[in-house]
N, C-alpha and C positions, 0 to 999 in steps of 0.2 A: 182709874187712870186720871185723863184731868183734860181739862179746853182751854188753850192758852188761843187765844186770837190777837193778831196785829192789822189795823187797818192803816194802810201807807197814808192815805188823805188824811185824818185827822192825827196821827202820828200819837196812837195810841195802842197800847198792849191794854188786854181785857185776859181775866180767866180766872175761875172757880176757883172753891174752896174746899171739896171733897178731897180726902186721902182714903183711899184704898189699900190692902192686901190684899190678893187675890178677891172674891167672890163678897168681900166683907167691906162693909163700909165703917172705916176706925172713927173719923169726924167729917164733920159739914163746916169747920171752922178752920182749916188747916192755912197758914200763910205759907204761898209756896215764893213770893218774891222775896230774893236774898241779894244782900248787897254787898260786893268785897271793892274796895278803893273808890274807885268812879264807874264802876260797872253795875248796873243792875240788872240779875237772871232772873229770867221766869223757866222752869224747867220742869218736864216731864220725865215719867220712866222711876225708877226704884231710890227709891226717897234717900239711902245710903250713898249708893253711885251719884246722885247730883248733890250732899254733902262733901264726897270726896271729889267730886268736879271743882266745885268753887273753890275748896282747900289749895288743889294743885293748878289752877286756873294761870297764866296761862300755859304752865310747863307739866305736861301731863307725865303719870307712869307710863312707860312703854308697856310693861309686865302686868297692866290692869284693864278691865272689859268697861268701861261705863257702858251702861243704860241708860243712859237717859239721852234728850234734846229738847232744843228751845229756841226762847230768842235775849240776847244781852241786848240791854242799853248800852248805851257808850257814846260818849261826843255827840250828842242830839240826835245818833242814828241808830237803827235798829238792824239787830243781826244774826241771822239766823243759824243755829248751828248745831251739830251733830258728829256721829260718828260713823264710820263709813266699816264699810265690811270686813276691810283689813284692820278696822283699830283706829284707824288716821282721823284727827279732828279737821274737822273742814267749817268754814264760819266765810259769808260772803254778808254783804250788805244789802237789806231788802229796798227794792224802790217798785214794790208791791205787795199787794194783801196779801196774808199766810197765814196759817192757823197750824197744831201742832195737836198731840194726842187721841185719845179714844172718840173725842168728839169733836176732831177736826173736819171733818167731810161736811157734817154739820153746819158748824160754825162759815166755812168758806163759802158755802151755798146761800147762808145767807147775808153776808159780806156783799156777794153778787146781786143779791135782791136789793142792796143800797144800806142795807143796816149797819148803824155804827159796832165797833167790836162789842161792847158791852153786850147790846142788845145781840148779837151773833152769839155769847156766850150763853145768854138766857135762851136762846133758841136750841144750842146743841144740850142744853141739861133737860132742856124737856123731852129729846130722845136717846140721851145715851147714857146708860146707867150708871156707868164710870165718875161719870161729873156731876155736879148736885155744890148745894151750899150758896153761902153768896159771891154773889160777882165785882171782884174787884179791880182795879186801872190804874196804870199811870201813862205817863204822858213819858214819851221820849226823848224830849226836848230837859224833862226835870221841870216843868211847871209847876208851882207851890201850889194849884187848885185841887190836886189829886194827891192822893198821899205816896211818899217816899220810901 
């Protein structure tokens, strides 16, 4: 699966580079941030469905299931988003820590402990098998110090 962490203080998204199928690890090098106009996703869930996310972003199929969630950039703010039971996309604006995938519980625990996202993502890969690879960041604001 994967660790996406956002820590609201330093206004950054953090998260691996492991892609999985099932039980199998495919790479340790996967770029999972994708960018359509001025929005940058980070997104977990089935590597297809968040292709066909960003495709129809923000006018979704009715007649389609995504799997996946995450958090978009957009206008200097972070936001978090997903699908809800009936299908329905739901996106609210974070003005707090959140982490997302197989090794979120991880990750937000130690967000709590004071660690910036990065370091929260290195924490959740040392116990969730899902995520693995290196840990990469941007900045929500679009800072040139992090990559794009």
């Amino acid at each position: 699966m994967t660790t996406i962490a956002y820590n609201h203080k330093e206004g950054v998204i953090a998260y691996d580079s492991r892609l999985t199928r099932g039980g199998t690890i495919c790479t340790d090098s996967h770029e999972k941030m994708r960018v359509k106009g001025d929005c940058r996703f980070v997104i977990c869930g089935v590597e297809s469905d968040y292709q066909s996310f960003i495709e129809h972003y923000p006018d979704f199929q009715t007649n389609y299931t995504y799997r996946c969630r995450g958090v978009v950039a957009r206008d200097g703010k972070a936001h978090s988003f997903c699908f809800n039971e009936n299908g329905e996309y739901e996106e609210f604006e974070l003005s707090f820590n959140e982490a997302w995938g197989s090794g979120e519980d991880h990750a937000l625990t130690a967000m709590d402990c004071g660690l910036p996202a990065e370091e929260a993502v290195e924490m959740a890969i040392k116990r969730d098998n899902g995520s693995g690879g290196e840990v990469n960041s941007i900045f929500v604001k679009g800072d040139k110090e992090l990559p794009l």
